[in-house]
N, C-alpha and C positions, 0 to 999 in steps of 0.2 A: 862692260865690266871692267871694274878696274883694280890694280894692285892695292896692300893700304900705301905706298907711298903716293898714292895718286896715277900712276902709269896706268895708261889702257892696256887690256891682256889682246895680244897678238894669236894666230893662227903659227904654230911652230915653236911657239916660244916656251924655252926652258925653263923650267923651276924647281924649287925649293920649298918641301913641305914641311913644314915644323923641324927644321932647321935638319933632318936626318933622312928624308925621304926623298928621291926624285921623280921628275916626270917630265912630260912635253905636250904643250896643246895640241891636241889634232882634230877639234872643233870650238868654232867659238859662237856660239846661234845671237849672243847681243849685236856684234859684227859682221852677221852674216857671211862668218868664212868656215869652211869645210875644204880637209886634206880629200885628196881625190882619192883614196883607201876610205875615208870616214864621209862619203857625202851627204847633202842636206837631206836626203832622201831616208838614211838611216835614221839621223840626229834632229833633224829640224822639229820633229812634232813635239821635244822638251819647251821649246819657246822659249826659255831664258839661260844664262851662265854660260860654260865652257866645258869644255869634255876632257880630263888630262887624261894620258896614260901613264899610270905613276908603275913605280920596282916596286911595291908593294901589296898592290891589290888589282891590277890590272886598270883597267878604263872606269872614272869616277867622274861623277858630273857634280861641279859646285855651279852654285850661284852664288850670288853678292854677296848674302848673307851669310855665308861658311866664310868666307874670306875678312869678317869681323869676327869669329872664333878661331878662324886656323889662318897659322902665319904663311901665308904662299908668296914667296917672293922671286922673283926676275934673276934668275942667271944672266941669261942673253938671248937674246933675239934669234929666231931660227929662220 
């Protein structure tokens, strides 16, 4: 999965939701990585996207296709 600038989404990595929301991956099932709090055991049977935890709504799974509607972009690397 990747950001629109092109960057692949990371396991830990910070973002920015529609320029006023934050969050942090802590599953990414395109990469195959799971936080050992969130493992593949929980998440894996989504099969595609990433799992943030955003301040707004708790734990939210995008795939590709949200990420051509909503702007999620890369703070930094966790």
């Amino acid at each position: 999965m990747k950001y629109q600038n092109g960057q692949e989404v990371r396991l830990g990595d910070k973002v920015l939701i529609d320029g006023k929301y934050s969050g942090v991956v802590i599953a990414n099932m395109d990469g195959a990585e799971y936080s050992e709090k969130e493992p593949e055991a929980k998440w894996g049977y989504l099969g595609t996207g990433v799992m943030i935890d955003t301040d707004f709504g708790g734990l939210v799974h995008y795939k590709q296709e949200n990420m051509e509607h909503e702007e999620i972009a890369l703070v930094s690397r966790g």
